[in-house]
TORLO-968701 format. One line per field, with one value per atom (N, C-alpha, C, O): residue number from 1; residue in one letter; atom name; x, y, z. Coordinates in nm, 2 decimals, decimal comma. Example, Ala and Ser with C-alpha at 12.3 -4.5 7.8 and 13.67 -1.06 7.14 Angstrom:
<atoms>
pos = c(1  1  1  1  2  2  2  2)
code = c(A  A  A  A  S  S  S  S)
site = c(N  CA  C  O  N  CA  C  O)
px = c(1,32  1,23  1,32  1,42  1,28  1,37  1,29  1,34)
py = c(-0,57  -0,45  -0,33  -0,33  -0,22  -0,11  0,00  0,11)
pz = c(0,78  0,78  0,78  0,85  0,71  0,71  0,79  0,80)
</atoms>
This chain:
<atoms>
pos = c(1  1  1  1  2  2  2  2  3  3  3  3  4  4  4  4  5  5  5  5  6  6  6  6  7  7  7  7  8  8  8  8  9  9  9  9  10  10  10  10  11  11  11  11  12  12  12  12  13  13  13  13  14  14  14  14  15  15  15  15  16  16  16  16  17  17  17  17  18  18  18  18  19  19  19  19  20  20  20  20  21  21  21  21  22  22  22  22  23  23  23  23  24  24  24  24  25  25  25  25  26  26  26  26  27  27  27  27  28  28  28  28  29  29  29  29  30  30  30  30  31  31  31  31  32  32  32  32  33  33  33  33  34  34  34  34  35  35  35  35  36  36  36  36  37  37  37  37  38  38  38  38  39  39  39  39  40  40  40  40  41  41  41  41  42  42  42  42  43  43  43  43  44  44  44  44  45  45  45  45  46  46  46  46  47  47  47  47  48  48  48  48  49  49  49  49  50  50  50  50  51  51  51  51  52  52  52  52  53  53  53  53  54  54  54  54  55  55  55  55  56  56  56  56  57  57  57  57  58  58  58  58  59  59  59  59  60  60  60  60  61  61  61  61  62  62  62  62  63  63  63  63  64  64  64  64  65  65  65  65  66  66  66  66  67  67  67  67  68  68  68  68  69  69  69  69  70  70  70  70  71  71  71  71  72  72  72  72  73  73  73  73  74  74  74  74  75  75  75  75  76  76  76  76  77  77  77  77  78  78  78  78  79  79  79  79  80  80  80  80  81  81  81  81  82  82  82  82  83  83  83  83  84  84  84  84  85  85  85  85  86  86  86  86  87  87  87  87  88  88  88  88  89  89  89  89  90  90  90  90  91  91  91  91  92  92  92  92  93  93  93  93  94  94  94  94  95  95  95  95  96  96  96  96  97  97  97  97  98  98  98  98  99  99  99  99  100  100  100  100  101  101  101  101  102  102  102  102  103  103  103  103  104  104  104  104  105  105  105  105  106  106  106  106  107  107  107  107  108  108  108  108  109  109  109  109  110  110  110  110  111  111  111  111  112  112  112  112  113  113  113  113  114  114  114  114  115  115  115  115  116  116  116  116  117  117  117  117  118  118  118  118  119  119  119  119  120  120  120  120  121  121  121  121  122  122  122  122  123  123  123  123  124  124  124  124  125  125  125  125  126  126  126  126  127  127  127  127  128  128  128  128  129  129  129  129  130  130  130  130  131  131  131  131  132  132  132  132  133  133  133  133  134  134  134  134  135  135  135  135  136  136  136  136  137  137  137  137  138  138  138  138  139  139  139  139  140  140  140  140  141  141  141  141  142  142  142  142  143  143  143  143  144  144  144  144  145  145  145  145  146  146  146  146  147  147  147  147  148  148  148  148  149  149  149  149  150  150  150  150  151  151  151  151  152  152  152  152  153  153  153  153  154  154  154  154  155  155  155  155  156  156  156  156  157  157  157  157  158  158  158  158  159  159  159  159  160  160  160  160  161  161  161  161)
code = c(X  X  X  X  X  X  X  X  X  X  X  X  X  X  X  X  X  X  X  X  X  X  X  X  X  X  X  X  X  X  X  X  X  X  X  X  X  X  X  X  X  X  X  X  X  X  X  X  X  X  X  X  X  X  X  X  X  X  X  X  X  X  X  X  X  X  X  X  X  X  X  X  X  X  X  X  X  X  X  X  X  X  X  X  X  X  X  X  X  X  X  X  X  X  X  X  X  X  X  X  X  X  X  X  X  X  X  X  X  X  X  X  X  X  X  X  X  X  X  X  X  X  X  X  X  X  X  X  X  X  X  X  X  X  X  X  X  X  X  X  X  X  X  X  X  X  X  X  X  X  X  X  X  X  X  X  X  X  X  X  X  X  X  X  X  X  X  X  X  X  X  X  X  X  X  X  X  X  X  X  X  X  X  X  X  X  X  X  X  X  X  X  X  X  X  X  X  X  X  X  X  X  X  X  X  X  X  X  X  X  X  X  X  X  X  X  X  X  X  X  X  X  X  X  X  X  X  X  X  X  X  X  X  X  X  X  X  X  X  X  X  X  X  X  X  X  X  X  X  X  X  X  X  X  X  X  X  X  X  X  X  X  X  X  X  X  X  X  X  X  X  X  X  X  X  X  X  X  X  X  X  X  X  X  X  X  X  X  X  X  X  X  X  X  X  X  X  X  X  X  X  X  X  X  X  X  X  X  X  X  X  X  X  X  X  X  X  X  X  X  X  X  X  X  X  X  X  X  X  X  X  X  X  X  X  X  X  X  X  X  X  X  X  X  X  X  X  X  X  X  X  X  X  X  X  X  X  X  X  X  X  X  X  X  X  X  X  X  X  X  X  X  X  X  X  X  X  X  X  X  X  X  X  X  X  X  X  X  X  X  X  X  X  X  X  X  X  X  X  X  X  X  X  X  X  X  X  X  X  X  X  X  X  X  X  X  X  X  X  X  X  X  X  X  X  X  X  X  X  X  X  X  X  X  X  X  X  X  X  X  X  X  X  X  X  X  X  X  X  X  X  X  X  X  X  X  X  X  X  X  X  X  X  X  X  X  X  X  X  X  X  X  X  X  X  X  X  X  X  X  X  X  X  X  X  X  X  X  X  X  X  X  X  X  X  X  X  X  X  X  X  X  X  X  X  X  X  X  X  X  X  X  X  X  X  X  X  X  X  X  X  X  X  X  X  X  X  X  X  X  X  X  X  X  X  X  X  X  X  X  X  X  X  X  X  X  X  X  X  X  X  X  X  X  X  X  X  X  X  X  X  X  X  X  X  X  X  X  X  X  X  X  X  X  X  X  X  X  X  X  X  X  X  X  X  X  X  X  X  X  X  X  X  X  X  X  X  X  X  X  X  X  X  X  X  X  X  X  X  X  X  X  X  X  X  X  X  X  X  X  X  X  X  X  X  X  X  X  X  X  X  X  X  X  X  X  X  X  X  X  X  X  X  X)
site = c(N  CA  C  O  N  CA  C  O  N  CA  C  O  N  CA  C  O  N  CA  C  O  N  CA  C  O  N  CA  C  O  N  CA  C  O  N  CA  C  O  N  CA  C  O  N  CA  C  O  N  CA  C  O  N  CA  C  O  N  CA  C  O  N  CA  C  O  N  CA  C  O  N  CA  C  O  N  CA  C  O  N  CA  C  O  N  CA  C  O  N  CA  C  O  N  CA  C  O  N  CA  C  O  N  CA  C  O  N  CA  C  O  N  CA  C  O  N  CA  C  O  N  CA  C  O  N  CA  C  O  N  CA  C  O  N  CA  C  O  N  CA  C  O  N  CA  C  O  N  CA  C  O  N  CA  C  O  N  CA  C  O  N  CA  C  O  N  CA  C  O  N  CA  C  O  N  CA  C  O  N  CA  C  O  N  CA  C  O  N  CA  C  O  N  CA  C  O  N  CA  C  O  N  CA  C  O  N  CA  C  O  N  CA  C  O  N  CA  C  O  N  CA  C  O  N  CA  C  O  N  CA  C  O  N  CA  C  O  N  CA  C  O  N  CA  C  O  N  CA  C  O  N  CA  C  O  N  CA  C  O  N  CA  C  O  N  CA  C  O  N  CA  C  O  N  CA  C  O  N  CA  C  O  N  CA  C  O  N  CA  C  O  N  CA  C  O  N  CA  C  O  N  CA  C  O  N  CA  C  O  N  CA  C  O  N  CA  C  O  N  CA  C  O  N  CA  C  O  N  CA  C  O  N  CA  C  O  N  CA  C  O  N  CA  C  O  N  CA  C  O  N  CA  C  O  N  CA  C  O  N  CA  C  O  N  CA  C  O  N  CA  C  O  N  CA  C  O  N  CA  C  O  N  CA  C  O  N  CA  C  O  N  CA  C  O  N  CA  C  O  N  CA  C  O  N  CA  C  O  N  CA  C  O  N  CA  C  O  N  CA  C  O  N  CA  C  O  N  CA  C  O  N  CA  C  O  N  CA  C  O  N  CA  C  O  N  CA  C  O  N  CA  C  O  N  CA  C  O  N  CA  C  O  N  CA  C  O  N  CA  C  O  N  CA  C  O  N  CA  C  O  N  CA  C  O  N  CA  C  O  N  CA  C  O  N  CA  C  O  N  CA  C  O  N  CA  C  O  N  CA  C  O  N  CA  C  O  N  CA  C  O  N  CA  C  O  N  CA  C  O  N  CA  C  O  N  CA  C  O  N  CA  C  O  N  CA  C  O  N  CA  C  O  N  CA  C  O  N  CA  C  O  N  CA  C  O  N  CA  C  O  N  CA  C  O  N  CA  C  O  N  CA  C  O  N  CA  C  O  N  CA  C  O  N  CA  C  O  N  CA  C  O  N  CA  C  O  N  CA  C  O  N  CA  C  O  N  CA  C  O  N  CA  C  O  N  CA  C  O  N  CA  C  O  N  CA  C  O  N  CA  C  O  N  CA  C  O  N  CA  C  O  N  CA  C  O  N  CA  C  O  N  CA  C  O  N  CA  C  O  N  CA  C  O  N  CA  C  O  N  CA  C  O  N  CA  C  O  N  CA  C  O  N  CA  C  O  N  CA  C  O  N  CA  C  O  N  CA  C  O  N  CA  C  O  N  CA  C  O  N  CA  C  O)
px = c(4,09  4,10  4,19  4,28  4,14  4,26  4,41  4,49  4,44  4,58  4,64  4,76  4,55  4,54  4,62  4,72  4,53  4,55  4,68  4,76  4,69  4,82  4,95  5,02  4,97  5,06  5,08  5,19  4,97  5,00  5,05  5,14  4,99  5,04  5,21  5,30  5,22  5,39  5,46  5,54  5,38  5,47  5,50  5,60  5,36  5,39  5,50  5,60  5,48  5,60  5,76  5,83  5,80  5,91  5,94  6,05  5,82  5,88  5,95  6,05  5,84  5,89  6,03  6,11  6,03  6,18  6,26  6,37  6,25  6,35  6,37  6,48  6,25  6,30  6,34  6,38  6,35  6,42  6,57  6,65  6,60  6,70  6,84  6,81  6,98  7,04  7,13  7,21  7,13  7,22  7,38  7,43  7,44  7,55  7,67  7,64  7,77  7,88  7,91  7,93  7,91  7,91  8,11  8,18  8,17  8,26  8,34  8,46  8,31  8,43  8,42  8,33  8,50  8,52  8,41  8,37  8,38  8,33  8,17  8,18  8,07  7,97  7,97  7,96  7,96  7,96  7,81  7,75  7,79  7,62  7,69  7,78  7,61  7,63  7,52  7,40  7,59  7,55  7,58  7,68  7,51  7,58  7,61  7,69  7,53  7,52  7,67  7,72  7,75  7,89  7,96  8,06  7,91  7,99  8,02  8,14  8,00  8,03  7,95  7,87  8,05  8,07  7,95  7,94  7,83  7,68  7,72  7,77  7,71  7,75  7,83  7,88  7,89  8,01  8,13  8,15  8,19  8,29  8,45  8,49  8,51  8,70  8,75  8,85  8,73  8,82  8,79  8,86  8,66  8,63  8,70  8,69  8,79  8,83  9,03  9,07  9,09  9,21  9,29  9,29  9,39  9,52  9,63  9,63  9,77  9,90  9,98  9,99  10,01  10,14  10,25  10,31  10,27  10,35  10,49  10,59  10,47  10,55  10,49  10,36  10,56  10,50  10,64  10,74  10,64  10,71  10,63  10,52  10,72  10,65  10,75  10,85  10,72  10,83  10,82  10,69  10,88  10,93  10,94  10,95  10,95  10,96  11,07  11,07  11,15  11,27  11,29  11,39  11,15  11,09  11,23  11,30  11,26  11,33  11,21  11,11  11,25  11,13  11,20  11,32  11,13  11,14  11,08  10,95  11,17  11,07  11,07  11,16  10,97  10,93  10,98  10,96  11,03  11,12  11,27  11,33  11,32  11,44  11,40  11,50  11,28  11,26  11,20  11,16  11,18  11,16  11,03  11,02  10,88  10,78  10,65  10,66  10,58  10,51  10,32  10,29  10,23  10,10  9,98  9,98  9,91  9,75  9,67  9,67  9,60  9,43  9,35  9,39  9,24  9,08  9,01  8,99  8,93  8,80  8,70  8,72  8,61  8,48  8,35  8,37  8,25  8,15  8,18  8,16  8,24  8,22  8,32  8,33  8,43  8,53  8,63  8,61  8,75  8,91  8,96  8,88  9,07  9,17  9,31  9,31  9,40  9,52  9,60  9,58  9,72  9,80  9,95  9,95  10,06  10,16  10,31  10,32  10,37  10,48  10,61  10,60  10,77  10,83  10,98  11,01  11,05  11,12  11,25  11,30  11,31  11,42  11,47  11,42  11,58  11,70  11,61  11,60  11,54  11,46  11,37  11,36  11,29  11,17  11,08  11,13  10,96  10,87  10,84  10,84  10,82  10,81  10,65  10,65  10,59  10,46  10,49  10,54  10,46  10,53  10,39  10,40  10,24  10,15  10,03  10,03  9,89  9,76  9,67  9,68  9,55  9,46  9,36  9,39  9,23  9,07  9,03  9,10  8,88  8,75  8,69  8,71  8,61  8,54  8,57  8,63  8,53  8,61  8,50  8,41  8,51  8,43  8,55  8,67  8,44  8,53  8,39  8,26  8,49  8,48  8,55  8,63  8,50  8,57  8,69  8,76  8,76  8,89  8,95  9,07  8,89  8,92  8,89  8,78  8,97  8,95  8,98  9,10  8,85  8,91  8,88  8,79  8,99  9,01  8,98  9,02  8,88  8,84  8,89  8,81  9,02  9,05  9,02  9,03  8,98  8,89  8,98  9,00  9,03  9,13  9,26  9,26  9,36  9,50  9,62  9,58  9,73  9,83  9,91  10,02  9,89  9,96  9,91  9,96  9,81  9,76  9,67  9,67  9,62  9,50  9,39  9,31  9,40  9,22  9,12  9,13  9,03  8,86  8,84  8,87  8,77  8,77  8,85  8,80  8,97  9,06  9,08  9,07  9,11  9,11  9,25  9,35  9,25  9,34  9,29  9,23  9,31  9,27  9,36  9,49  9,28  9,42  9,34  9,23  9,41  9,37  9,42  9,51  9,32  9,40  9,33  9,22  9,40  9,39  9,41  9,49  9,27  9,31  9,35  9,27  9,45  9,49  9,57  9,69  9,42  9,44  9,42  9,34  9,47  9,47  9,54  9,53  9,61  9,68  9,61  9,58  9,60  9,53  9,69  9,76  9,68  9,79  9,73  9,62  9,80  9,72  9,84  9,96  9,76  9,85  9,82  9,78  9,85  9,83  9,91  10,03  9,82  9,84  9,85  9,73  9,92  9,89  9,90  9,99  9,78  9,76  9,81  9,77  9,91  9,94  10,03  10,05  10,13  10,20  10,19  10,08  10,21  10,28  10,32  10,44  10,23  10,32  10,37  10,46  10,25  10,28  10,22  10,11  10,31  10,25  10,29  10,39  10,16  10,12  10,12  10,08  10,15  10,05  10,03  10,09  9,94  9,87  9,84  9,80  9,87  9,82  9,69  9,70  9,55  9,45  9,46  9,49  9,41  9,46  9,34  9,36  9,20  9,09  8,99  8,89)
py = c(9,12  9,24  9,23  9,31  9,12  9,10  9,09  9,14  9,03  9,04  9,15  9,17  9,26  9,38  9,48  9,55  9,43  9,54  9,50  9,57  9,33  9,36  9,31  9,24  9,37  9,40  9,52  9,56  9,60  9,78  9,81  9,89  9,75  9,71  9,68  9,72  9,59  9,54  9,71  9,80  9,69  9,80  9,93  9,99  9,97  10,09  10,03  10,11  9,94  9,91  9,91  9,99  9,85  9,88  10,00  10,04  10,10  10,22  10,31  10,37  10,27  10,31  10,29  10,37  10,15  10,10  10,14  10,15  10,19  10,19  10,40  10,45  10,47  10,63  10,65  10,77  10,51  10,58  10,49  10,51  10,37  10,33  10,43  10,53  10,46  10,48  10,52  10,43  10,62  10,55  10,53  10,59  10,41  10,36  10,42  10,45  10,42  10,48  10,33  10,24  10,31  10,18  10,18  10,28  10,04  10,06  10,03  10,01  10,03  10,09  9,92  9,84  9,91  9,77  9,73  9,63  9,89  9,91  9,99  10,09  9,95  9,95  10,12  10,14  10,24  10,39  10,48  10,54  10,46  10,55  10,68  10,73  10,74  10,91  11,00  11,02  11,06  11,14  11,32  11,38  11,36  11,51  11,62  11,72  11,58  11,68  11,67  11,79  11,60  11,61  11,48  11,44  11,40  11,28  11,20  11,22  11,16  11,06  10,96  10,98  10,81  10,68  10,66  10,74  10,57  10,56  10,40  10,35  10,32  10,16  10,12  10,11  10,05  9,97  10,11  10,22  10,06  10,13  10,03  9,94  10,11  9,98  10,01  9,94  10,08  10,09  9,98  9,97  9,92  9,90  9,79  9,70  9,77  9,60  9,69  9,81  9,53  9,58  9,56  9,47  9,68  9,74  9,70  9,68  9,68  9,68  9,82  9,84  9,88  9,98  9,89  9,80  9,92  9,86  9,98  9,95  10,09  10,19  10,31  10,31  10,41  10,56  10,67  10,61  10,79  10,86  11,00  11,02  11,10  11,23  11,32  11,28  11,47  11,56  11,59  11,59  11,63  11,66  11,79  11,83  11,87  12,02  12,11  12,21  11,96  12,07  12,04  12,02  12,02  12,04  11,89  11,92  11,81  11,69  11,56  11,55  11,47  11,39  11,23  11,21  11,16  11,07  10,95  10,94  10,84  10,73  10,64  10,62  10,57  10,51  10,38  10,32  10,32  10,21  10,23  10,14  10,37  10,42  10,43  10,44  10,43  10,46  10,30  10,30  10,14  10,09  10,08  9,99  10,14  10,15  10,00  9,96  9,96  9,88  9,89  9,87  9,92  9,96  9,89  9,87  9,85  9,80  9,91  9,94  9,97  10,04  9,96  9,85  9,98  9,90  9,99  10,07  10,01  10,06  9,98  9,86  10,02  10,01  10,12  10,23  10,05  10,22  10,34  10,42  10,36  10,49  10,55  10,68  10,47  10,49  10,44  10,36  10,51  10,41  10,37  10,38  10,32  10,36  10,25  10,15  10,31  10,25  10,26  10,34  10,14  10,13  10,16  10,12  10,20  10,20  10,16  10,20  10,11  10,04  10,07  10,08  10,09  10,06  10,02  10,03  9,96  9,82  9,89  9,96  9,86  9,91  9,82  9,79  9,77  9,70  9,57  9,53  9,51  9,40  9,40  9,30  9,53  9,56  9,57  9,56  9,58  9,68  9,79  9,77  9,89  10,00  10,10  10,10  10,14  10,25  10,39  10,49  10,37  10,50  10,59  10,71  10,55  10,64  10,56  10,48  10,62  10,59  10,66  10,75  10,65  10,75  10,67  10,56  10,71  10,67  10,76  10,86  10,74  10,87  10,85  10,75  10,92  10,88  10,95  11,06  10,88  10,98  10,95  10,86  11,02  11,06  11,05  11,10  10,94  10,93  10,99  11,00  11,00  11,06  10,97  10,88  11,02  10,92  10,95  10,88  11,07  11,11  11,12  11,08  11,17  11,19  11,16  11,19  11,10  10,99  11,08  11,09  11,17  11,24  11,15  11,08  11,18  11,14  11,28  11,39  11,23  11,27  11,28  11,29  11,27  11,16  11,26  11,38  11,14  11,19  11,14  11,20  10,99  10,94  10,98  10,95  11,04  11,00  11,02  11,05  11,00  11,00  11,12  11,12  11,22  11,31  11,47  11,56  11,47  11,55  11,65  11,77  11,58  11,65  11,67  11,60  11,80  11,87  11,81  11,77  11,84  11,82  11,89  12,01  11,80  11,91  11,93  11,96  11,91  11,90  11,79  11,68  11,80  11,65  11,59  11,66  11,54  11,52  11,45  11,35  11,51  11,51  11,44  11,45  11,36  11,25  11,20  11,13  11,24  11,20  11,03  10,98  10,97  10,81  10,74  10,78  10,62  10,55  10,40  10,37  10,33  10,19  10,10  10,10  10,03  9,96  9,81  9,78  9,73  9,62  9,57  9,63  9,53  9,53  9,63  9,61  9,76  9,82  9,97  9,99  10,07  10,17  10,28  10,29  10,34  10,46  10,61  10,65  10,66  10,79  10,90  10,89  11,00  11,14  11,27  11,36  11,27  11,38  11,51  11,51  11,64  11,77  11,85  11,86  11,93  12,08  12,14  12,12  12,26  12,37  12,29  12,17  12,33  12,30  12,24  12,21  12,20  12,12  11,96  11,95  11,84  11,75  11,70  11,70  11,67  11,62  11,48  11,45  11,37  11,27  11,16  11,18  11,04  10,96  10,81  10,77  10,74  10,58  10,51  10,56  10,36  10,24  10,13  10,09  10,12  9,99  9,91  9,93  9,77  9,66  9,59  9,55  9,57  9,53  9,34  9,25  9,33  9,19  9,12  9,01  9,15  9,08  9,10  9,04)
pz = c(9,03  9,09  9,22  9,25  9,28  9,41  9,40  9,48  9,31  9,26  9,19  9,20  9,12  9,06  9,20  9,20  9,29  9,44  9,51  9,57  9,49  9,55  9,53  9,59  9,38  9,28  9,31  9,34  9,33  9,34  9,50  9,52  9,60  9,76  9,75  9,82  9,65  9,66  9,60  9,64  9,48  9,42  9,52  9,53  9,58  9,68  9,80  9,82  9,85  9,96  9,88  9,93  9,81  9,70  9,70  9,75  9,62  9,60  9,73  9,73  9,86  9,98  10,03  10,06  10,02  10,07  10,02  10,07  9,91  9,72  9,83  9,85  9,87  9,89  10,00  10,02  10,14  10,28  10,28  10,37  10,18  10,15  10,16  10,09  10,22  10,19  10,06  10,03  9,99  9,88  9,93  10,02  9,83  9,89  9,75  9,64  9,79  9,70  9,61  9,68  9,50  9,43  9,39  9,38  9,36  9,34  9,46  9,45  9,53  9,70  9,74  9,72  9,78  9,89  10,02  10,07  10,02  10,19  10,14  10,07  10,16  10,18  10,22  10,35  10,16  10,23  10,24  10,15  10,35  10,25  10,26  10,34  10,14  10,11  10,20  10,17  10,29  10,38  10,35  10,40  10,29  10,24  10,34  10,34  10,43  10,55  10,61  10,60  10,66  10,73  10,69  10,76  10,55  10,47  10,62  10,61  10,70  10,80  10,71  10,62  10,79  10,75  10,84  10,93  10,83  10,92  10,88  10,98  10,80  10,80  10,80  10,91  10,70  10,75  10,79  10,73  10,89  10,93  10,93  11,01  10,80  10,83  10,94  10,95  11,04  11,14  11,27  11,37  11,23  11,38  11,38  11,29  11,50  11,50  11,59  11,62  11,59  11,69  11,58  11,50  11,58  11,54  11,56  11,68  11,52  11,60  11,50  11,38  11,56  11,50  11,44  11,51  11,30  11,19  11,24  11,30  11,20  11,18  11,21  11,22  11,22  11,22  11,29  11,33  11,30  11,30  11,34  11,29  11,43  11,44  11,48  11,54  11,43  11,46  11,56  11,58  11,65  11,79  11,79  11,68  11,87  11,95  11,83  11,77  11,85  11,76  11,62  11,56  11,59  11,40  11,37  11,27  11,41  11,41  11,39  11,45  11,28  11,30  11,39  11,38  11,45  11,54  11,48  11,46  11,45  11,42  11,51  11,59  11,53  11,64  11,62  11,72  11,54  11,59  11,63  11,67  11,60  11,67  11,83  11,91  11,87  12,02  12,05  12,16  11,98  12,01  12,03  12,12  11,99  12,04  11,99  11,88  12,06  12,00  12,05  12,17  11,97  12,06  11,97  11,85  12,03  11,98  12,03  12,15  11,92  11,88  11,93  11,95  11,96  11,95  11,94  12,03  11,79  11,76  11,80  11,80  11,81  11,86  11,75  11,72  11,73  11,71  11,71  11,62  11,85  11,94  11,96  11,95  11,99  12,12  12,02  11,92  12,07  12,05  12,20  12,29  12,22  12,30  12,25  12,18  12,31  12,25  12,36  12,45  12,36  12,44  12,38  12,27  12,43  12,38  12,48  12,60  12,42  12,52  12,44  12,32  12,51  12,49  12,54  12,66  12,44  12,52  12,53  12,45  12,66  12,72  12,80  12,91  12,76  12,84  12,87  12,98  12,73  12,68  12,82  12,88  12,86  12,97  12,90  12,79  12,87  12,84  12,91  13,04  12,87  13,04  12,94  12,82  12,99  12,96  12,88  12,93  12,76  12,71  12,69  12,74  12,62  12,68  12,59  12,49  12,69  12,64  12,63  12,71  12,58  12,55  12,51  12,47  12,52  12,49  12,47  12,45  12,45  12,38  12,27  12,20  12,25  12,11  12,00  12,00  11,89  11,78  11,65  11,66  11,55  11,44  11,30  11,29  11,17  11,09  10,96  10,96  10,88  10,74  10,64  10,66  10,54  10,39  10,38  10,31  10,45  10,44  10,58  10,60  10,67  10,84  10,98  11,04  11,01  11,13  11,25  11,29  11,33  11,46  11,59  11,61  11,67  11,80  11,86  11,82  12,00  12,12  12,24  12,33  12,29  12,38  12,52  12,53  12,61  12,72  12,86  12,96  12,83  12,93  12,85  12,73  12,90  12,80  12,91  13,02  12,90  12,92  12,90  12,96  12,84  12,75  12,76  12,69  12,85  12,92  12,79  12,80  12,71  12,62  12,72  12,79  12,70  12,82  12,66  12,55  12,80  12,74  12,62  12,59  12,56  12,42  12,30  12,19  12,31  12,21  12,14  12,19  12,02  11,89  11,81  11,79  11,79  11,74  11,53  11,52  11,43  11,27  11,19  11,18  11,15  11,09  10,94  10,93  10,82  10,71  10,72  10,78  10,62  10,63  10,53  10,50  10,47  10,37  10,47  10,56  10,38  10,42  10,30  10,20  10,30  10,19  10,21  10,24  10,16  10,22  10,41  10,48  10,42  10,53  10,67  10,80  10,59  10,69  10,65  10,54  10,79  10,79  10,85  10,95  10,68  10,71  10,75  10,70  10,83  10,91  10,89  10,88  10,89  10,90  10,95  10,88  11,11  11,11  11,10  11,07  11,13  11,11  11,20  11,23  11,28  11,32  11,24  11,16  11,23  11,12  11,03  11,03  10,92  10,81  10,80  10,68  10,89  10,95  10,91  10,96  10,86  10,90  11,03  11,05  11,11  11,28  11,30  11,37  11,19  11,26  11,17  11,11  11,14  11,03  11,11  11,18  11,08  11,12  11,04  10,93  11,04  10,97  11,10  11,20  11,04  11,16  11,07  10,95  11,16  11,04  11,14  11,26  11,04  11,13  11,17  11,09  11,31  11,40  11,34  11,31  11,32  11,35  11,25  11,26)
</atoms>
């Protein structure tokens, strides 16, 4: 009988663990729980860790697009949980000189990586985001963002760590 009771003691702790368990997306590289309420990433997260800018490119004022190794630019990300911030530099008359930076916290999705930024460079007020669809493949994390329906601005980063 004692064994009877706690066969049924295991099995009820099981079943418990088995219904506040996360379910996880099967298949994926990355560990995703399915969150239906706003699909945010809650475990493993690919972004967290330091970045270098591979390449990327953005259109400018006058609907012209700008690649950033024509302007010489070179910058490290650091994700964290919470927070990004990035640095960006570029090289002139073999200087480096401060081309711009930003921090804040940001919120990712199975498809969208938003930036917060709270310190920046670039004079983003409070409140405003920056939406960037992105794919990670392999080791490098490609980004794209959007105004409205727009195309503004396309990244690859290759991850350091």
């Amino acid at each position: 009988m004692t064994i009877l009771r706690t066969f049924s003691q295991l099995s009820l702790l099981a079943v418990t663990a088995l219904a506040v368990t996360p379910l996880t997306v099967i298949g994926s590289s990355h560990e995703i729980p399915v969150d239906k309420s706003h699909e945010s990433l809650i475990g493993q997260n690919p972004l967290v860790g330091s970045w270098q800018l591979v390449s990327g490119e953005y259109l400018n004022d006058k609907n012209q697009w700008i690649d950033y190794q024509d302007l010489n630019l070179t910058a490290i990300k650091v994700i964290s949980k919470t927070h990004f911030s990035f640095t960006t530099m570029k090289l002139e008359s073999g200087t480096q000189t401060f081309w711009a930076a930003g921090t804040g916290k940001y919120q990712i999705t199975k498809q969208h990586y938003i930036e917060f930024p709270t310190l920046n460079s670039f004079n983003v007020k409070q409140g405003e985001s920056f939406n960037f669809s992105y794919q990670i493949i392999g080791d490098e994390w490609h980004t794209k963002r959007y105004e409205g329906d727009q195309l503004s601005e396309k990244e690859v980063w290759k991850k350091l760590d």
